[in-house]
C-alpha positions as CSV (number, residue, x, y, z in Angstrom):
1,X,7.5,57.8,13.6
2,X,6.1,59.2,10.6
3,X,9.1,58.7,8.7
4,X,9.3,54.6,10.0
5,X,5.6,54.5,8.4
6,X,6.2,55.6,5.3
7,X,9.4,54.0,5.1
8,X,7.2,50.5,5.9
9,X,4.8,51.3,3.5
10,X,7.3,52.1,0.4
11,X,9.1,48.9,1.3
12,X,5.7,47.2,1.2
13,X,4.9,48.4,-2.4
14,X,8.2,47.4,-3.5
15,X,8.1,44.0,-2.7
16,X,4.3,44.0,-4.0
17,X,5.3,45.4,-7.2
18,X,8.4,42.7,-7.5
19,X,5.5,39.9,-6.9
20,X,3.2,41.2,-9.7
21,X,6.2,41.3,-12.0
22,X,7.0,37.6,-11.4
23,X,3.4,36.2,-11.7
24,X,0.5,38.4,-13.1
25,X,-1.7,35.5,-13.1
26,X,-2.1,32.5,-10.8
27,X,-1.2,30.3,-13.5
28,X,1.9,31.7,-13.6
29,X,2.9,30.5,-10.4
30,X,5.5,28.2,-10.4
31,X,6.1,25.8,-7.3
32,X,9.5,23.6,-6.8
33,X,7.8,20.0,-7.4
34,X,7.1,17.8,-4.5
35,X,9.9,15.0,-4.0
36,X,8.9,11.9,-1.6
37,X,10.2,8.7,-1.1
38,X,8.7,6.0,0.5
39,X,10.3,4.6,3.6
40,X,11.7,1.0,3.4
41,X,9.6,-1.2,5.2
42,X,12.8,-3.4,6.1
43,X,14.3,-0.7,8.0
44,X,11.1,-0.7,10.5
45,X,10.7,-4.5,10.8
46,X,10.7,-6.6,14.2
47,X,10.0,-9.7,15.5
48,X,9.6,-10.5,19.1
49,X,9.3,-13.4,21.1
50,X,7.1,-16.3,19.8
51,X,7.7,-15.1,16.3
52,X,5.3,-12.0,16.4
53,X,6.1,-9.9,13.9
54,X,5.8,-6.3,13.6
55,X,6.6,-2.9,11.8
56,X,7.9,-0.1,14.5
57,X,8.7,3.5,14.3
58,X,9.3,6.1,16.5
59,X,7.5,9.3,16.4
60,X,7.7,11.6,18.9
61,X,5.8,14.3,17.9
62,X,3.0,13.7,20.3
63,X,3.2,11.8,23.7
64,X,1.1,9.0,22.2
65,X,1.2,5.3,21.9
66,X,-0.3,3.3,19.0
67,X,-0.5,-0.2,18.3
68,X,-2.9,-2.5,16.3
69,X,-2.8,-6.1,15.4
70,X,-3.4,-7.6,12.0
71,X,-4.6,-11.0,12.5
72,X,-5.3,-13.3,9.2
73,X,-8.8,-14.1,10.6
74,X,-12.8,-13.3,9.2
75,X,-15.9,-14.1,8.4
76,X,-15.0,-15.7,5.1
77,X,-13.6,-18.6,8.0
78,X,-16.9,-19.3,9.4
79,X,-18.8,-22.0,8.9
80,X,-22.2,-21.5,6.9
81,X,-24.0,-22.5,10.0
82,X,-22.2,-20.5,12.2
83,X,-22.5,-16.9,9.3
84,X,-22.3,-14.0,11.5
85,X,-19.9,-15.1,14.1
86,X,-17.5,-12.7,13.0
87,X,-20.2,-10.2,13.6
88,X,-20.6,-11.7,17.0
89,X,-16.7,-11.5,17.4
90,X,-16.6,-8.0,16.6
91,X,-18.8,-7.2,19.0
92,X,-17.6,-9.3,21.7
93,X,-13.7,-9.8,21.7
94,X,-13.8,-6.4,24.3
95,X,-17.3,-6.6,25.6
96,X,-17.3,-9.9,26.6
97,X,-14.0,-9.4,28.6
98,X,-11.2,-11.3,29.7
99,X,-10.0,-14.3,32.3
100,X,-9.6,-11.4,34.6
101,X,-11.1,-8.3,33.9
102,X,-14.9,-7.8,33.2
103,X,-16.0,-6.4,29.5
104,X,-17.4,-3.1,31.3
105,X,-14.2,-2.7,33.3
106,X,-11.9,-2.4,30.2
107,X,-14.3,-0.1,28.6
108,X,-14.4,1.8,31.5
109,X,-10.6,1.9,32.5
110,X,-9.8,2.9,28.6
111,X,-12.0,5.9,28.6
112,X,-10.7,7.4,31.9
113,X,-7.2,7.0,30.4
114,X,-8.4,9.3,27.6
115,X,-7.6,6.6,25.0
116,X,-9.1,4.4,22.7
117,X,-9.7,0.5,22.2
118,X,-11.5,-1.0,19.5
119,X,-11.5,-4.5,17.3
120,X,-13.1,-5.0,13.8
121,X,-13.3,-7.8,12.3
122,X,-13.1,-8.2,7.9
123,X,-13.7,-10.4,5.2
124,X,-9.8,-11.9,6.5
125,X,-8.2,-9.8,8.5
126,X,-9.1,-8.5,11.8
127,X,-7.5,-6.3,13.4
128,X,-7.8,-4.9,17.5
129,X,-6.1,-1.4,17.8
130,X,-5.2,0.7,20.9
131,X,-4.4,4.6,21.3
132,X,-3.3,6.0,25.0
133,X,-1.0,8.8,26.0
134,X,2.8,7.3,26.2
135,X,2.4,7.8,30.2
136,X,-0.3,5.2,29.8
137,X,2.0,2.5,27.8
138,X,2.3,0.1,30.1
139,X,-1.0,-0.2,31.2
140,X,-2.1,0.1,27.8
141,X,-0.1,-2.3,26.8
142,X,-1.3,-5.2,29.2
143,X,-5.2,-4.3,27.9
144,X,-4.3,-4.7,24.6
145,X,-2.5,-8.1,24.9
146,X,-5.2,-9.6,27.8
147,X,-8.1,-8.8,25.2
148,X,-5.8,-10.3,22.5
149,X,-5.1,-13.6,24.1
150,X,-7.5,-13.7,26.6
151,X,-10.7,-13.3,26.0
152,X,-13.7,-15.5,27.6
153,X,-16.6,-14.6,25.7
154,X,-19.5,-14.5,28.9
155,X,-22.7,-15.3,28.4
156,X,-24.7,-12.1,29.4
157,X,-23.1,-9.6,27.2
158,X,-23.3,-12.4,24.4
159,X,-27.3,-13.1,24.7
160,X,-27.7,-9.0,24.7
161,X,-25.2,-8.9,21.5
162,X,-27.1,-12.1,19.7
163,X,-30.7,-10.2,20.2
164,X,-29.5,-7.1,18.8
165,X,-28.3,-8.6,16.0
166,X,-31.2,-10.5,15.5
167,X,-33.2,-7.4,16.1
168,X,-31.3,-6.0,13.1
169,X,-32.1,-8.4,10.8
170,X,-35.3,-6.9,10.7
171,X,-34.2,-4.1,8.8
172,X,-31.6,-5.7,6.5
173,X,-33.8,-5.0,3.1
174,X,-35.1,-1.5,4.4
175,X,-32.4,0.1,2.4
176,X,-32.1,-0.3,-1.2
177,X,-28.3,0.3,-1.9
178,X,-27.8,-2.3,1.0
179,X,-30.1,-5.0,-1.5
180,X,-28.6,-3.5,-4.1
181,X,-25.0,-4.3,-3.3
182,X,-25.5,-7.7,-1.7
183,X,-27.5,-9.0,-4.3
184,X,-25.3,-8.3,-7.0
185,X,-22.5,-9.9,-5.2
186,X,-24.7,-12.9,-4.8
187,X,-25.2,-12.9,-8.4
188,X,-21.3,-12.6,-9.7
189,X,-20.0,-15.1,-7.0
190,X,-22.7,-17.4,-6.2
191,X,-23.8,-19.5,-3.4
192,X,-20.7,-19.8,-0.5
193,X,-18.6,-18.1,1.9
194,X,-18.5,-14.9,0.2
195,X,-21.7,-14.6,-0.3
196,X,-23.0,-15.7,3.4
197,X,-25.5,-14.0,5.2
198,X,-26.9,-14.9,8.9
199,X,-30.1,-15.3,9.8
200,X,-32.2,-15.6,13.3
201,X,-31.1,-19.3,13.4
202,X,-27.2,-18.9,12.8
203,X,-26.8,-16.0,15.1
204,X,-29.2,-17.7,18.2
205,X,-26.9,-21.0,17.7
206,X,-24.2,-18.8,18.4
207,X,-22.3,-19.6,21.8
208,X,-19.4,-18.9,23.7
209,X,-17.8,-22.2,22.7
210,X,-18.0,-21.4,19.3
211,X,-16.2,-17.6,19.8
212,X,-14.0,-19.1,21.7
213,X,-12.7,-21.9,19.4
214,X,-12.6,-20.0,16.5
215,X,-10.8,-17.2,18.8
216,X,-8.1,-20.1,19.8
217,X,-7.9,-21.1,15.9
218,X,-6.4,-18.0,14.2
219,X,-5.2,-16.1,17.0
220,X,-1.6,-16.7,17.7
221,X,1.7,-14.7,17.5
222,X,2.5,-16.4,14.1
223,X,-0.7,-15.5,12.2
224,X,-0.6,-11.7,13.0
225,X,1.6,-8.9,12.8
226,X,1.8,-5.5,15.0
227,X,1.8,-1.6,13.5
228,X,3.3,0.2,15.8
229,X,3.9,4.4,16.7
230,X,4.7,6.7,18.6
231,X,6.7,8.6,21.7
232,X,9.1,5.3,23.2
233,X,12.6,4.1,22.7
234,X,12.4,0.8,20.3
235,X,14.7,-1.4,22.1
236,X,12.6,-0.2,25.7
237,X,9.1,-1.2,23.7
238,X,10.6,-4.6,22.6
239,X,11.3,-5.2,26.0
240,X,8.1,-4.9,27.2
241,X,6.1,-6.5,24.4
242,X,8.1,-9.6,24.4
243,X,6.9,-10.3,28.3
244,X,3.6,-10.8,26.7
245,X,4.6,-12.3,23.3
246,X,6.6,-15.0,25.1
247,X,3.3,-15.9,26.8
248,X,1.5,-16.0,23.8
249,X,1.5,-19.7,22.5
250,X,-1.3,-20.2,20.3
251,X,-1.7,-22.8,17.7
252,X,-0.7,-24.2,14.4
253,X,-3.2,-22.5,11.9
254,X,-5.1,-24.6,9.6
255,X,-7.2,-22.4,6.8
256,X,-10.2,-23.9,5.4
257,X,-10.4,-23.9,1.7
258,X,-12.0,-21.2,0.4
259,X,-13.5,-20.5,-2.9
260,X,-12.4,-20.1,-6.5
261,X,-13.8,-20.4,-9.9
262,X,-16.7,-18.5,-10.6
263,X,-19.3,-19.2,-13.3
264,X,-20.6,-16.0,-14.9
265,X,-23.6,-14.6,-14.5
266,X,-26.0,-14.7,-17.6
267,X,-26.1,-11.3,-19.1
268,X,-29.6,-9.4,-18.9
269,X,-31.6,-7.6,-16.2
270,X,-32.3,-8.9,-12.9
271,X,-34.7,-7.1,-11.2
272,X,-35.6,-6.8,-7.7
273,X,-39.0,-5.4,-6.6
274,X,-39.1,-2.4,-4.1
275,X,-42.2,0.0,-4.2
276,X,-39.5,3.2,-4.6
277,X,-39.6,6.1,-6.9
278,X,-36.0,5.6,-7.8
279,X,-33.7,2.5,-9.5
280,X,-30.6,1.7,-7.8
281,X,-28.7,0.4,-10.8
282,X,-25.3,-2.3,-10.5
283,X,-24.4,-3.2,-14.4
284,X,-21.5,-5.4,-14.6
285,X,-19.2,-8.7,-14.1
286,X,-16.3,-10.3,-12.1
287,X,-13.3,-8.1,-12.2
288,X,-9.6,-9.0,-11.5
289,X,-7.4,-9.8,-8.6
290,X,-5.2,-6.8,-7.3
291,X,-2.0,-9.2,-8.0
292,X,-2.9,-8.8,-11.6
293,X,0.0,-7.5,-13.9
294,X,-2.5,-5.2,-15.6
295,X,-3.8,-3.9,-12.3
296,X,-2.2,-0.4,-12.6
297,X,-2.9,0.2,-16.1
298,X,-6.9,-1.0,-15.1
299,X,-6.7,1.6,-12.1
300,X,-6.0,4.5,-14.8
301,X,-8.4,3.1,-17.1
302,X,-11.4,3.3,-14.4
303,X,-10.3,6.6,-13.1
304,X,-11.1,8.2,-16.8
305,X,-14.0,5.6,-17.3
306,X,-16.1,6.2,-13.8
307,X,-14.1,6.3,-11.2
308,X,-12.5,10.0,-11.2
309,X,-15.6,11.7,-10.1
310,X,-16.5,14.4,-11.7
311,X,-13.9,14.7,-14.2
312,X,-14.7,10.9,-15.4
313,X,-16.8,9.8,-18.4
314,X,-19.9,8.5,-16.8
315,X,-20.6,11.3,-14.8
316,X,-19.7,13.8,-17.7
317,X,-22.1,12.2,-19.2
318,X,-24.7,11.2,-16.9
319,X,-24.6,13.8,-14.5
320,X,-23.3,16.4,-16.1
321,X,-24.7,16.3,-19.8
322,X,-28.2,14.8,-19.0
323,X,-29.1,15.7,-15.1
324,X,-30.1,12.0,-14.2
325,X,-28.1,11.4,-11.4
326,X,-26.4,12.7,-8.5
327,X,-24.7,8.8,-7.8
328,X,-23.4,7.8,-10.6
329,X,-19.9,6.3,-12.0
330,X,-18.0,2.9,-12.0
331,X,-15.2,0.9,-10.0
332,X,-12.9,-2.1,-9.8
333,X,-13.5,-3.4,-6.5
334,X,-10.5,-5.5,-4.5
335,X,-10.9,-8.3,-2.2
336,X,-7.6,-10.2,-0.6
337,X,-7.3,-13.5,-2.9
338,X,-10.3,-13.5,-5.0
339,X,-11.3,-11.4,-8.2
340,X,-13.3,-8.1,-7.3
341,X,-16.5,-7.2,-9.1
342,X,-16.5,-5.0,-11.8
343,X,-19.6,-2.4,-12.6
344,X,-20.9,1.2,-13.2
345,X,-23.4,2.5,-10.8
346,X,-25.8,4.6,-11.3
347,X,-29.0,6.2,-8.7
348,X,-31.6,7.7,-11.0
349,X,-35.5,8.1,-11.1
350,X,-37.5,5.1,-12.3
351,X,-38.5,6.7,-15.7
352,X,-35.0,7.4,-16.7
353,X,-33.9,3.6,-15.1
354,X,-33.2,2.2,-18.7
355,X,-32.1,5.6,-20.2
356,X,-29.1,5.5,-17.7
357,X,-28.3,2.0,-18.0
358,X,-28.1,2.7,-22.3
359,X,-25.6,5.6,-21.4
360,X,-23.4,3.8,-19.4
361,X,-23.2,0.8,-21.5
362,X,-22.0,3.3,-24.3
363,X,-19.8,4.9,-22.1
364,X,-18.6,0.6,-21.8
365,X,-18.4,0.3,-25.1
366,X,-16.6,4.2,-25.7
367,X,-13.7,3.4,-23.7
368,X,-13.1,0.2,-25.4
369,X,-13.2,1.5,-29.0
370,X,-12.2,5.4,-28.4
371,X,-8.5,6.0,-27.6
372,X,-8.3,8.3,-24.5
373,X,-7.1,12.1,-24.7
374,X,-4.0,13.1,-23.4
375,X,-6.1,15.5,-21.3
376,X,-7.6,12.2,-19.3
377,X,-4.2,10.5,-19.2
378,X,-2.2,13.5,-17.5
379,X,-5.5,13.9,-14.6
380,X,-5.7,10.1,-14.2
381,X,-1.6,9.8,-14.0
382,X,-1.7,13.3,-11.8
383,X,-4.0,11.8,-9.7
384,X,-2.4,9.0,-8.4
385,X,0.4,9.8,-8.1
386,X,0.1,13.2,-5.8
387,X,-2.3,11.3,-4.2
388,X,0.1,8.3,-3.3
389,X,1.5,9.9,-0.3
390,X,-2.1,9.7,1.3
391,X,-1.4,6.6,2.9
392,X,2.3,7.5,5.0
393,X,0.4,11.2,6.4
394,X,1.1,9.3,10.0
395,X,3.4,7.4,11.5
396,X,0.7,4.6,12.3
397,X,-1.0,4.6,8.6
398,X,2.5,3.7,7.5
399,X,3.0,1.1,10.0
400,X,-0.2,-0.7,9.3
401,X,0.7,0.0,5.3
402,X,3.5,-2.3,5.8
403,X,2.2,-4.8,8.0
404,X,-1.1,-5.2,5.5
405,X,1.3,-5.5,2.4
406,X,3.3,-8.8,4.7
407,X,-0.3,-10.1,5.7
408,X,-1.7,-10.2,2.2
409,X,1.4,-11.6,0.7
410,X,2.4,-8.2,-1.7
411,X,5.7,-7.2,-2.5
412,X,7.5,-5.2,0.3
413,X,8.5,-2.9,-3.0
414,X,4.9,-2.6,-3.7
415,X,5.2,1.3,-2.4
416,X,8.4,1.9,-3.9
417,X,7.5,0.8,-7.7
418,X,4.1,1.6,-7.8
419,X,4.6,5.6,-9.1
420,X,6.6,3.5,-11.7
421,X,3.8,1.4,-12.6
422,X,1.5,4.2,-12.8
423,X,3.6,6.4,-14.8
424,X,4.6,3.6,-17.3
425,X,0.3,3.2,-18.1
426,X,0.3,4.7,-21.8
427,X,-3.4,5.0,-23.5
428,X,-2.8,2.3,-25.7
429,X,-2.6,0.4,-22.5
430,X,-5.8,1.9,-21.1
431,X,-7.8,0.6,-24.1
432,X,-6.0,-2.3,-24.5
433,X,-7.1,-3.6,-20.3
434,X,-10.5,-1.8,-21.2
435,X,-10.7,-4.1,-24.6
436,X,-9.9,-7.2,-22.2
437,X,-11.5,-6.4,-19.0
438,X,-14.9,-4.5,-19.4
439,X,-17.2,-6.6,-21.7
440,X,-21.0,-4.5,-22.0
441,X,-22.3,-7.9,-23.7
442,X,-21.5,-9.8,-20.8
443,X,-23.1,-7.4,-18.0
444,X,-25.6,-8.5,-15.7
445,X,-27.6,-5.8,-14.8
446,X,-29.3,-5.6,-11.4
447,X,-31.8,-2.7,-10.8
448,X,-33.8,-2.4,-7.4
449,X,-36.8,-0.3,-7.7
450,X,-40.6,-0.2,-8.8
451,X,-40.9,-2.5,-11.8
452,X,-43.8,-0.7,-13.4
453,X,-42.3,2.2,-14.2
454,X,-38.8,1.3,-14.6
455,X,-40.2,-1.3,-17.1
456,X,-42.1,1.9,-19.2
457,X,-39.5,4.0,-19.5
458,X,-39.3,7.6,-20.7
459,X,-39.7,9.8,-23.7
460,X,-35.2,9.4,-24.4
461,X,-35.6,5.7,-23.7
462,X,-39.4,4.4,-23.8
463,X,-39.3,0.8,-22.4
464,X,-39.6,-2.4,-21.9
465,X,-36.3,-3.1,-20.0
466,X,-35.9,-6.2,-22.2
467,X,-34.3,-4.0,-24.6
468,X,-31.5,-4.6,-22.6
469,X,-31.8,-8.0,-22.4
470,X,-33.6,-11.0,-20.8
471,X,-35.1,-9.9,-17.6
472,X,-35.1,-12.1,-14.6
473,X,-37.1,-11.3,-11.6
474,X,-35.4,-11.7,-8.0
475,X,-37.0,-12.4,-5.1
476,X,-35.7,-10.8,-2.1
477,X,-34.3,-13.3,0.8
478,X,-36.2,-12.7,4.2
479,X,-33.5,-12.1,5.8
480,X,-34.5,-13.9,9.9
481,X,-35.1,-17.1,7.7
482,X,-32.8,-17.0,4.7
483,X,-35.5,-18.1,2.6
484,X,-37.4,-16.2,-0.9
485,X,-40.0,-14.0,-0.6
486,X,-43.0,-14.8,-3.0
487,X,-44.1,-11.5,-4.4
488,X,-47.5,-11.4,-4.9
């Protein structure tokens, strides 16, 4: 026995020793690199009866069953009189149950199978998703299409859903970053369907009939498509889907126009009055549509500008350098047709307010004039591209990948081509997007916070905040009426 021991122990030492003479230092470990290829979405395509489409794959890893449906329908499709019904949808598509089954009922019946029902509704796509275990497929299955197509909307669950939303109102300019965001939006787009809000009056005129109609208007097997996953047989699943497809008429859809052509904002400071001791700071303009040739190129540029966390430029500098912020950075935002917004963000105390806005405007101004380092370039490249498989670590997440990319009209080759696109960003391409796309003379700059003292400044940047330029003061919106506040 003692002889096995020390026989163990030598071999031990051995193979130790052979490990320090290949790497004496972690940095000296050398890994084979990581090789993945997306999956074609062609190979996982479907249609069943009535034309619904669908992306399918088996994975049976776990005896479970998923399924969601993308349906092109949101809020951006309500009428201004009717803003919030989509809210009101969101809320009511499961709880307000179906020609058969009470709201309660489904709830109910989906929690004692252990699974999962829920339905959200967007800016243009909503989409209901189910989970169950595969022994519950069948049953799952005939939820999930009765909610789908069948939904009535009654009234008590709806009066209870309209007061709580109402109720809510009430609090909709307690929270700064909340005024913050959808002021500024407000400001870049303007007055219309992207810009919205309900008040007491559009959610109490709410009714049934109105849920209803819209309901009938957008949901039909040609305006959505299926992600599905999980432990079945394909052609077994088509089977059984295509019962309820092939009861699934639905309508010609008819879009309303929606908006384009923005007039920019006036650049200076527009100020909204909230009795804090911080400034919640948006600085910025319209930004660009995701279909946009440069869009890759952009998406390295913001990564080293703001958008990289705590290796970027804004934080270096803001956070890192100076100790004014914990929040702080910049982003490209996307919406599905329109141009996002553009802006650096930053969450600082009201003395420093205008000391932070001057930093990141140089920081707007850096990345336009400064070439990059090839430091920035390899962690904005490396980033992307080892985080690209992110979005296939399930069956289901690639499913719904696929089916977004056909519902918002991008290429099916958008997964294949886009480590391509990335890689071929060069940093004369990062300031040349940066030279066309951020312009520091043309931010607006919208600060919520205590005007006093944000106005003063501090001892690195002593006021007034029209050193930045013109400043315009905003009154909030009271939010149950949709009307200005007069401050005092």
């Amino acid at each position: 026995m003692k002889k096995t021991v020390i026989a163990i122990l030598a071999i031990a030492f051995i193979c130790v020793g052979l490990g320090l003479g290949q790497a004496k230092h972690p940095s000296e470990l050398k890994y084979p690199s990581l090789k993945f290829e997306p999956p074609d979405p062609k190979a996982f395509r479907v249609v069943y009866a009535g034309g619904l489409r669908a992306y399918v794959q088996e994975d049976r890893s776990l005896p479970l069953f998923n399924i969601t449906a993308l349906v092109n329908c949101g809020g951006l499709y309500a009428p201004k009189e009717k803003a919030g019904l989509d809210t009101v949808l969101g809320d009511q598509l499961i709880k307000g149950g179906t020609k058969t089954r009470e709201g309660t009922a489904i709830e109910e019946r989906i929690d004692f199978l252990g699974g999962s029902l829920n339905f959200n509704v967007g800016e243009r796509i909503s989409t209901l998703t189910l989970s169950v275990l595969t022994k519950d497929l069948d049953e799952g299955l005939a939820l999930f299409f009765d909610v789908l197509m069948n939904p009535v909307f009654r009234e008590e669950p709806l009066k209870l859903a309209k007061a709580r939303f109402v109720e809510q109102l009430r609090q909709a300019n307690d929270q700064p970053n909340g005024v913050l965001s959808r002021e500024y939006e407000k400001l870049l787009y303007g007055d219309n369907a992207l810009t919205w809000q309900p008040t007491k009056a559009s959610y109490e005129g709410i009714t049934a009939a109105d849920l209803k109609a819209f309901h009938a208007k957008y949901f039909s097997p040609k305006n959505a498509i299926l992600a599905v996953s999980g432990d079945f047989a394909k052609a077994d699943l088509k089977a059984k889907i295509d019962k309820f497809a092939a009861g699934w008429k639905g309508q010609t859809v008819a879009f309303p126009a929606l908006p384009k052509g923005f007039p920019a904002a006036e650049p200076g400071v527009y100020f909204i009055q909230k009795a804090i001791n911080q400034g919640y700071i948006n600085l910025g303009h319209l930004g660009i549509e995701d279909t946009n040739p440069d869009f890759f190129a952009v998406q390295v540029m913001n990564f080293i500008l703001g958008g990289g966390s705590f290796t970027s430029r804004i934080t270096t500098k803001v956070r890192s350098d100076e100790g004014l912020s914990y929040n702080q950075g910049s982003r490209f935002t996307t919406r599905w047709g329109f141009p996002g917004t553009f802006s650096g963000y930053v969450q600082t105390k009201s003395s420093t307010v205008g000391y932070a806005i001057s930093l990141i405007l140089a920081e707007f101004n850096r990345i336009r004039t400064e070439p990059v380092s090839d430091a920035e370039m390899e962690t904005a490249i490396n980033y992307f591209l080892e985080s690209f498989a992110d979005a296939f670590q399930s069956a289901q997440a690639t499913m719904s990948s696929f089916a977004n990319l056909e519902m918002t009209g991008k290429p099916m080759d958008y997964y294949k081509t886009f480590r391509t696109k990335i890689q071929a960003v060069t940093k004369a391409r990062v300031q040349e997007v940066a030279t066309k796309y951020v312009h520091p003379g043309q931010a607006a700059i919208m600060i919520v916070g205590d005007f006093e003292p944000c106005n003063k400044g501090g001892d690195k940047w002593p006021g007034p905040l029209d050193k930045l330029g013109k400043v315009h003061r905003i009154n909030l919106i009271d939010p149950m009426t949709g009307e200005e506040i007069k401050n005092p």
